[in-house]
C-alpha positions as CSV (number, residue, x, y, z in Angstrom):
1,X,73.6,16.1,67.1
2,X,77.1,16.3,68.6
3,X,79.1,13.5,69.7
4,X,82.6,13.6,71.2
5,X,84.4,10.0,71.1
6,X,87.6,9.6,73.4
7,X,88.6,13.0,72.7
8,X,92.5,13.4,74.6
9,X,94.5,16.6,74.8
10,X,97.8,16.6,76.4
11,X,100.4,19.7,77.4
12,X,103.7,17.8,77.6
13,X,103.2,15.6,80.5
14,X,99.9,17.1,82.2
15,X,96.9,15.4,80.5
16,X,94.0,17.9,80.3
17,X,91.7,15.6,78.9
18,X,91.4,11.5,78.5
19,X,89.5,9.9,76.7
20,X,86.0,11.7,77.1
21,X,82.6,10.5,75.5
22,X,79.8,12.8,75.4
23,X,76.8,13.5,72.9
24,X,74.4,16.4,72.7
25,X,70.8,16.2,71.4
26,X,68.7,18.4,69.3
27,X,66.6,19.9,71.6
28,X,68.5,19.2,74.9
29,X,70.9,21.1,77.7
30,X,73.6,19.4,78.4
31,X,75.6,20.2,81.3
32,X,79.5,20.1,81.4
33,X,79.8,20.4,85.4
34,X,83.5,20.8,86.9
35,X,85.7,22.9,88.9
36,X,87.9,25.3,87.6
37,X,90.8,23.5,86.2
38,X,88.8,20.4,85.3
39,X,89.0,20.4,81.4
40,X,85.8,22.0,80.7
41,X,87.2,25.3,78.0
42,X,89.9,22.7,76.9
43,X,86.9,20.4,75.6
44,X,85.0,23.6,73.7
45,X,88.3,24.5,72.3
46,X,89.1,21.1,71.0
47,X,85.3,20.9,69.8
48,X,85.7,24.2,67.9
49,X,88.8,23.8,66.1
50,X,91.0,26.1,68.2
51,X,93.4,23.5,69.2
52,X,94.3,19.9,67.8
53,X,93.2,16.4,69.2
54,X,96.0,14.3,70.2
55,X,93.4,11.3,69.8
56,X,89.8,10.8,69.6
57,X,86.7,12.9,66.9
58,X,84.5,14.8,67.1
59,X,81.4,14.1,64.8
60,X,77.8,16.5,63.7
61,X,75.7,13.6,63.1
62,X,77.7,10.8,61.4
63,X,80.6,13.5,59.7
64,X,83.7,13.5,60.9
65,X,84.2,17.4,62.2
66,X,88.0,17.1,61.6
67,X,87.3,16.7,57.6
68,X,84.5,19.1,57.5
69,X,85.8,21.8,59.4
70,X,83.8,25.0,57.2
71,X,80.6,23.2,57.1
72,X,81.1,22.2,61.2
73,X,81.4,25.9,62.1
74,X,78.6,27.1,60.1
75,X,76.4,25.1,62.4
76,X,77.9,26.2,65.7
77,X,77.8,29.4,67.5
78,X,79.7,29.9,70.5
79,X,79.2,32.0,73.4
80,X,82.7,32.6,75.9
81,X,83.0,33.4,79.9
82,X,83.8,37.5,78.1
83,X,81.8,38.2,74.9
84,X,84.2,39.7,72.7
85,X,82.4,42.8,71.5
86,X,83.6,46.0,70.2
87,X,83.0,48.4,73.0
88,X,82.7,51.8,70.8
89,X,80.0,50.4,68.5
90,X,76.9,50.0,69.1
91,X,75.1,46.9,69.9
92,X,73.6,46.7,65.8
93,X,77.0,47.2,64.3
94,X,78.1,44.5,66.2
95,X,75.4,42.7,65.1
96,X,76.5,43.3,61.7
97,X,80.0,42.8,61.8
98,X,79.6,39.3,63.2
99,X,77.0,38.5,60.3
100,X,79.4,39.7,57.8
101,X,81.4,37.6,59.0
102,X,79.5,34.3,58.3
103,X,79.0,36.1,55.2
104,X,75.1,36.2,56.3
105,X,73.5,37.7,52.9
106,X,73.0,41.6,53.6
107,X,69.2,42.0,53.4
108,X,68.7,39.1,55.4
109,X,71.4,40.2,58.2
110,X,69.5,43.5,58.2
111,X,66.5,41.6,58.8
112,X,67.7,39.4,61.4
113,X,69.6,42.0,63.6
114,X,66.2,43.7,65.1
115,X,65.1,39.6,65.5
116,X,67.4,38.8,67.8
117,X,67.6,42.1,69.4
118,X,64.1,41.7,70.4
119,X,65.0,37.8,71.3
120,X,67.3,38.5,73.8
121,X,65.4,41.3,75.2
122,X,67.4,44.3,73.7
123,X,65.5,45.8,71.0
124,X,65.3,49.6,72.8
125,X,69.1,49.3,73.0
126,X,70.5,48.6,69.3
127,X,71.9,52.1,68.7
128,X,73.3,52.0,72.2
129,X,77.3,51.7,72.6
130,X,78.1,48.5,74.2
131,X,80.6,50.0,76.5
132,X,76.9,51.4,78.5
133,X,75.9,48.1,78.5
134,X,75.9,45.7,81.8
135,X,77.6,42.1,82.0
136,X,74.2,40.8,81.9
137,X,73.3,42.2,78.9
138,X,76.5,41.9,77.0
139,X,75.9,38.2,77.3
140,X,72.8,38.8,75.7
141,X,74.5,40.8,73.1
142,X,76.6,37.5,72.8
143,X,73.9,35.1,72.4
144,X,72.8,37.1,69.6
145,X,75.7,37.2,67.7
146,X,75.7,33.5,68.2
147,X,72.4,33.4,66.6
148,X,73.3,34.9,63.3
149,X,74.1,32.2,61.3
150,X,71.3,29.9,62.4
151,X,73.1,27.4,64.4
152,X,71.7,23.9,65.1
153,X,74.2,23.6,68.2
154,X,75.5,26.1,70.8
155,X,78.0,25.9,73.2
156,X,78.0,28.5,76.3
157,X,81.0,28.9,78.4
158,X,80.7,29.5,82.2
159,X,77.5,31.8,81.4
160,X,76.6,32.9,84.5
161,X,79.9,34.1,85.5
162,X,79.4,37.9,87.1
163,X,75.8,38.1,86.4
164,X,73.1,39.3,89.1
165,X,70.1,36.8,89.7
166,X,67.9,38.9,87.4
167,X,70.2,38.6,84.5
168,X,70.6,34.9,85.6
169,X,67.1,34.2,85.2
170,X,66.5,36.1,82.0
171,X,69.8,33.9,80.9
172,X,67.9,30.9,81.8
173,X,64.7,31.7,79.7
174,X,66.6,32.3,76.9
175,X,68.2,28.7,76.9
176,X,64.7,27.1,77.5
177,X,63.4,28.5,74.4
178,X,66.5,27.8,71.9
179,X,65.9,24.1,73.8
180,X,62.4,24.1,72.7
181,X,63.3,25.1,69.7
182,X,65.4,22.5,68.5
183,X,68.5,23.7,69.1
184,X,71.2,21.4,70.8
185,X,73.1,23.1,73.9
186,X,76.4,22.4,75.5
187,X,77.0,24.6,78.5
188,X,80.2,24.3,80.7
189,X,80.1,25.4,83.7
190,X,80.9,24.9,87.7
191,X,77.5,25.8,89.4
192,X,75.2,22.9,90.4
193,X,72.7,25.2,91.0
194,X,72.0,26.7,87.5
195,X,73.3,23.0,86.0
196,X,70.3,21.5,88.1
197,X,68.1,24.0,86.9
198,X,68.4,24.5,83.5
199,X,70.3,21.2,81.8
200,X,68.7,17.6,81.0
201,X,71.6,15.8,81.4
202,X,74.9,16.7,83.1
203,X,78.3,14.9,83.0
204,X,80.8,15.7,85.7
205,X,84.1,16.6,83.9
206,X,87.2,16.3,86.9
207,X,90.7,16.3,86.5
208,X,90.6,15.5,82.5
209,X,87.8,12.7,83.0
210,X,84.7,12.3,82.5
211,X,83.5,11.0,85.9
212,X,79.8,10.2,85.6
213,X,76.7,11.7,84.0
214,X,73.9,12.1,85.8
215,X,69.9,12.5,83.7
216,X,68.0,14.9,85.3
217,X,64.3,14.4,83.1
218,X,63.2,11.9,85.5
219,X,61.6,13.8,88.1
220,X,58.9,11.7,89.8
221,X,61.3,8.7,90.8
222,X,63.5,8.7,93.7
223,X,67.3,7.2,92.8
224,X,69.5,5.2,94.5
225,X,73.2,5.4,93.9
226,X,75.1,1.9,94.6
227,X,78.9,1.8,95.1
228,X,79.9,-1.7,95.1
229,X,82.0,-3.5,97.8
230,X,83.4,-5.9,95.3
231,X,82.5,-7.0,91.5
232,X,79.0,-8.2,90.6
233,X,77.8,-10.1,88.2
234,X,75.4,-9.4,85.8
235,X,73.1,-11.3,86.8
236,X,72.6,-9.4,90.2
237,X,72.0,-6.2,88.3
238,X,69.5,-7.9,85.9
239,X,67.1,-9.6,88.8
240,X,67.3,-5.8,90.2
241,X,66.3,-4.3,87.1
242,X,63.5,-7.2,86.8
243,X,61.7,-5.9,90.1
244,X,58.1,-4.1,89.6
245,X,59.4,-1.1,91.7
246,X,62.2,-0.5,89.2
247,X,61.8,1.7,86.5
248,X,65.8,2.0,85.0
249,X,69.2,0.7,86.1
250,X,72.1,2.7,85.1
251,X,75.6,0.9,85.4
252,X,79.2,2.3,85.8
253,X,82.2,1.0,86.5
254,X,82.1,-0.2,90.1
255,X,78.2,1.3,90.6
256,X,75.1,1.6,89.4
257,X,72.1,4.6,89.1
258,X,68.4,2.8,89.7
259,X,65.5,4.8,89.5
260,X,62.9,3.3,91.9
261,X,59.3,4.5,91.7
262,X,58.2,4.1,95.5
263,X,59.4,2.9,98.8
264,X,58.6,-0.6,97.8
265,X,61.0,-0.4,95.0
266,X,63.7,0.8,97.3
267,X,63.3,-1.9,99.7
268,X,63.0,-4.5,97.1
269,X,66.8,-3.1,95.8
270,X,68.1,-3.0,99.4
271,X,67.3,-6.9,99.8
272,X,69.1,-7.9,96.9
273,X,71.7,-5.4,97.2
274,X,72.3,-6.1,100.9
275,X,76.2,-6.3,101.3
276,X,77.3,-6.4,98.0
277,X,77.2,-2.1,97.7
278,X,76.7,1.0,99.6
279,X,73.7,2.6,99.1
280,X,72.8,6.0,98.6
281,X,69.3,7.7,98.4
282,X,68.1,10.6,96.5
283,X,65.1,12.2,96.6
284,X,65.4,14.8,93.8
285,X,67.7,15.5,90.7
286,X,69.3,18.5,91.9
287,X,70.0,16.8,95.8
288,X,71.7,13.5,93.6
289,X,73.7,15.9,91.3
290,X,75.1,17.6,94.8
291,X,75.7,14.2,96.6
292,X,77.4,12.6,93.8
293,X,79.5,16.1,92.6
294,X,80.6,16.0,96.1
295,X,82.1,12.7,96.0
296,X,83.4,12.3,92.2
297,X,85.4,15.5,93.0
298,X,86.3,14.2,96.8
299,X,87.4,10.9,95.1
300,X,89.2,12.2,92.2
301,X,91.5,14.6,94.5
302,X,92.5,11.3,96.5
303,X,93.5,9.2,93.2
């Protein structure tokens, strides 16, 4: 759906991003997982328009963003850390101003207002002013208005920021079912617990880099995280990849992610791998994610 090649932004000397890859499915979450600082609202801005590349596209399928800016944005919505609403208005003209503003054709903005309303669960609050409204449901309010235009991709910004765990969960069903629904979803944010829960796939953005990603579908295998001792050929990685208790072998620049599917299959990697890389077991996605957040941003601090 989305795909980000080498994008690069630089403030004078400070590089805030270099050279990150990324790409975004129809019908998948993708996680953008950093601390503050790490690049993550720098990479929505460049991906939206707001500021210029110094290097690198962005590309919607196999167009170039860059040249087809209008038609780029009409397939976008965006939802930020603070939904920009007008506090005096109720939650419907909101709505409506929005839709206007995508030039979404009257009767059919009328239409969709009480649809979404009632998607985001805040149909019995339309006439309400949003300054009544809670941070929870203001980000619903914003998900809506991001919904106007029938977006095929939607980016969320820190989402979760200030909300209480019921509006967290209610935040979480709503991004399952645009997910099922086809829609493609780019959320940044710095929680590993709602990026474990909610998000296929998750990258770990640090210090302007995109340090690894990690796929978090697979969730009857058990992976094994190799850090190499010193270069290895090809070969090594294809006679592990060739074992009957290996099911995928991910490989990085000095390591590699193997999904085994039973202890058999770890032992088998263990004897091959024996003193050419430290090895590192996970039982689960969200325990991996941890384990290897902890040491991309330990090891990027010490660079």
């Amino acid at each position: 759906m989305i795909t980000c090649q080498e994008i690069t932004k630089s403030y004078g000397e400070h590089v805030v991003l270099a050279s990150v890859n990324l790409d975004v499915r129809r019908g998948e979450t993708y996680g953008l997982l950093g601390p503050n600082g790490a690049g993550k609202t720098t990479t929505f801005k460049l991906v939206l328009g707001l500021e210029d590349l110094d290097s690198g596209r962005v590309l919607v399928g196999n167009r170039d963003v860059d040249k087809d800016r209008a038609r780029f944005l009409a397939d976008v919505g965006y939802v930020p850390e603070v939904v920009p609403v007008e506090p005096r208005k109720t939650a419907r003209q909101n709505l409506r101003d929005v839709g206007r503003l995508y030039d979404v054709a009257s009767q059919e903005l009328e239409d969709r207002i009480p649809e979404l309303l009632s998607f985001v669960g805040l149909s019995g609050t339309g006439g309400d002013r949003v300054t009544t409204f809670s941070k929870g449901m203001r980000q619903r309010l914003g998900i809506a208005r991001s919904l106007l235009h029938r977006p095929d991709l939607l980016l969320l910004d820190e989402p979760f920021s200030g909300l209480d765990p019921e509006a967290q969960r209610e935040l979480r069903r709503l991004v399952e079912t645009l997910a099922s629904e086809g829609l493609a979803l780019l959320i940044a944010t710095h929680r590993l617990a709602e990026a474990s829960e909610m998000c296929d796939r998750v990258g770990i953005l640090h210090e302007g880099r995109l340090r690894q990603e990690v796929p978090l579908d697979d969730r009857s295998r058990e992976s094994i995280h190799a850090n190499f001792l010193a270069p290895v050929g090809e070969e090594v990685l294809a006679a592990v990849n060739d074992l009957d208790g290996v099911g995928a072998v991910e490989r990085g620049n000095g390591w590699a992610r193997i999904l085994a599917d039973d202890d058999l299959g770890v032992s088998q990697v263990r004897s091959i791998l024996q003193g050419k890389a430290r090895l590192t077991r996970y039982r689960s996605p969200k325990r991996e994610l941890e384990g290897l957040y902890d040491r991309v941003t330990s090891e990027g601090s010490k660079a």
